[in-house]
N, C-alpha and C positions, 0 to 999 in steps of 0.2 A: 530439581531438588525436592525432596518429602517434606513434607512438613507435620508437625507433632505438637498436643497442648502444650503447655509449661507453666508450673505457677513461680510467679513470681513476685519477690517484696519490691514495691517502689512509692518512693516518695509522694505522698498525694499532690504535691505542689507540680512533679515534674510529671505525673500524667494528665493533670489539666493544661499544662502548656504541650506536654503532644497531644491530648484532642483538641486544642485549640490550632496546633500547625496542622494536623491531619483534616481538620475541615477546609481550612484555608488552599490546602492541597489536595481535595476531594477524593481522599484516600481514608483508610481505617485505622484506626489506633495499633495492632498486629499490623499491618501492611508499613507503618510507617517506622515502628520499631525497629522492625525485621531489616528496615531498609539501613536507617543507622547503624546498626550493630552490620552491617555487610560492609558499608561505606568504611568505617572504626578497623574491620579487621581487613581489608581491601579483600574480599572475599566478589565474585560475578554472580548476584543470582538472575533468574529468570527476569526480575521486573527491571532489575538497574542493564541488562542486554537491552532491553526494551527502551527503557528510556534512554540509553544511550544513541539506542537507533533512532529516534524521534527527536531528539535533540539538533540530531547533523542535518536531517531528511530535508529540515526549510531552507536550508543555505543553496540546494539545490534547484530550486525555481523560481522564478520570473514573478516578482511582485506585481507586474503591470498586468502579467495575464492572468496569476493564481492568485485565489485566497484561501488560506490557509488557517484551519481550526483545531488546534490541538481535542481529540473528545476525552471524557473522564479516567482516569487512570493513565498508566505509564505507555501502553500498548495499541492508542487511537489516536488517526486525523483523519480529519476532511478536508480535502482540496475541491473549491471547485472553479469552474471556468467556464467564462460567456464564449457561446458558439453564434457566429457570425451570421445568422438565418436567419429564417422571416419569425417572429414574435420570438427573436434574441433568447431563447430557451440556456438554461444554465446547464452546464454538466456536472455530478459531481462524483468524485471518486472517492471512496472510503477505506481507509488503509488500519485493519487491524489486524495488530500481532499475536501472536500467541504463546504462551509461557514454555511449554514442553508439546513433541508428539513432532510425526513427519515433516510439517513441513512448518515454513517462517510465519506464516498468517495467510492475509484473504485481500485480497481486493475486489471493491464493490463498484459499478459503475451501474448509475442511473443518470435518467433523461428528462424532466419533468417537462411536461406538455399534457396537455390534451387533444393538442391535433392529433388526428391519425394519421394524415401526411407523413407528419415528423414522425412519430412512432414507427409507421411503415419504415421508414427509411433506415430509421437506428436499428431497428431489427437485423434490416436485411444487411447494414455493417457488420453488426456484431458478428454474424451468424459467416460473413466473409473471411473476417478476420480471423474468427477463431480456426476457419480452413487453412490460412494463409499459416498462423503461427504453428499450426500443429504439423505441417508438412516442413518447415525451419530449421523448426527444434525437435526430429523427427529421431536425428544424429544423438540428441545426448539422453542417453539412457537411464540417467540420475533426475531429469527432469519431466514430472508428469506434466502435460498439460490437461487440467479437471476446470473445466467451465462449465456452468449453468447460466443458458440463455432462457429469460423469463419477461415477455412480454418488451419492454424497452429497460432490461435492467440484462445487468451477468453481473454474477460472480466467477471470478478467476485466483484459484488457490494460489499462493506465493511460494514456488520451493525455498526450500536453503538455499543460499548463493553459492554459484560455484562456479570457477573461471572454466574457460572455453576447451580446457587441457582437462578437464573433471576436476581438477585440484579447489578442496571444498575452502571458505572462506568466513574467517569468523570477526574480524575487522567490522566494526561498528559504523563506521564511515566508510569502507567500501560498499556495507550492506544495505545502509541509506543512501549512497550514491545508484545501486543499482536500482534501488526501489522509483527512485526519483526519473531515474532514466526510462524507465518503464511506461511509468505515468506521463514523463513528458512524451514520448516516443505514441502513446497511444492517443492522447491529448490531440499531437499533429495529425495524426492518421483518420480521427473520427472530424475535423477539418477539412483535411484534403479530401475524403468521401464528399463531403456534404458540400465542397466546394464545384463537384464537379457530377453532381447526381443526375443532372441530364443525359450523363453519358455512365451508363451502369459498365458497360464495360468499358471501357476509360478508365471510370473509376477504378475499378477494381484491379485493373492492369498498373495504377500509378503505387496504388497501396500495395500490391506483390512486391515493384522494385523497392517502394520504400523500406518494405519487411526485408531485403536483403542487404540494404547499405545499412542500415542498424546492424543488421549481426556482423557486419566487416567492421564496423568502429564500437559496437558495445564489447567490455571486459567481462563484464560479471552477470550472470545470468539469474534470474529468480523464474 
């Protein structure tokens, strides 16, 4: 959706109780308006997609192993998860959306350590994995996979969802079900590497088959 200035008369009473709810909800005086007057005319824009998609996305995982941080505005979270290693290193994964353009958003995965051990190792996952998902998802055409491996960090673009038949998917709750699927799906994978690094190919042979009973039981694909 575009968006354009507008002047408008309003009560001084009632824009100090919206900046007073837009601080509260660490959003803008514009951003917060815009959202009412959407909500008022049931109208979809970009931000209330967003928040609708972040709203479902927590119901999706495992309190005992995730925590889960909404970040500022409608279109951020952080997830993150203790990985079972030597100096119990956190993982976390960063989920932002995006308003308009190709694709749904971005998923960030980092490693915090300063061993090199550990770093070695996520590397040489990442850098597995992203072989593994790109030979997969090789079939659907509507799906890029755009990774950037940077030290013990990747970024991996999120497409639009869309089921296994191409048929694209605009469902808010399926779109945070896939998202969550993902994360969780990845979550086990950098586990099972790290569970079994002694044996690099092992590993790497467990994480292939894992990559294909996901794609026999996942619906929706990002």
């Amino acid at each position: 959706m575009s968006k354009s200035v507008y002047s408008l008369v309003l009560s001084d009473e009632i824009v100090r109780a919206i900046d007073s709810l837009a601080y509260r909800m660490n959003t803008s005086r514009s951003a917060l308006i815009d959202r009412i007057l959407a909500e008022k005319l049931s109208m979809q824009t970009p931000e209330i997609r967003m928040r609708n998609i972040m709203e479902n996305i927590s119901s999706f995982f495992d309190e005992e192993i995730f925590r889960l941080q909404t970040a500022a505005g409608d279109g951020g979270m952080l997830i993150k998860s203790p990985l079972p290693y030597k100096y119990k290193p956190t993982i976390r994964y960063s989920v932002e959306l995006m308003r308009e353009g190709k694709y749904l958003g971005r998923l960030k995965v980092s490693f915090r350590t300063q061993n090199a051990a550990l770093v070695t190792l996520m590397n040489d996952f990442l850098t597995c994995f992203a072989s593994i998902e790109r030979r997969n998802l090789a079939q659907f055409t509507d799906i890029d996979i755009i990774m950037q491996i940077d030290n013990d960090k990747m970024t991996r673009m999120l497409n639009k969802p869309i089921l296994k038949d191409t048929r694209k998917v605009s469902d808010p709750n399926l779109t945070a079900k896939a998202i969550a699927d993902y994360v969780n799906f990845l979550d086990r994978t950098i586990k099972l590497y790290f569970e079994n690094a002694d044996n690099r190919k092992q590993a790497i042979a467990l994480i292939d088959a894992a990559y294909k009973e996901h794609m026999k039981a996942v619906k929706v694909i990002v």
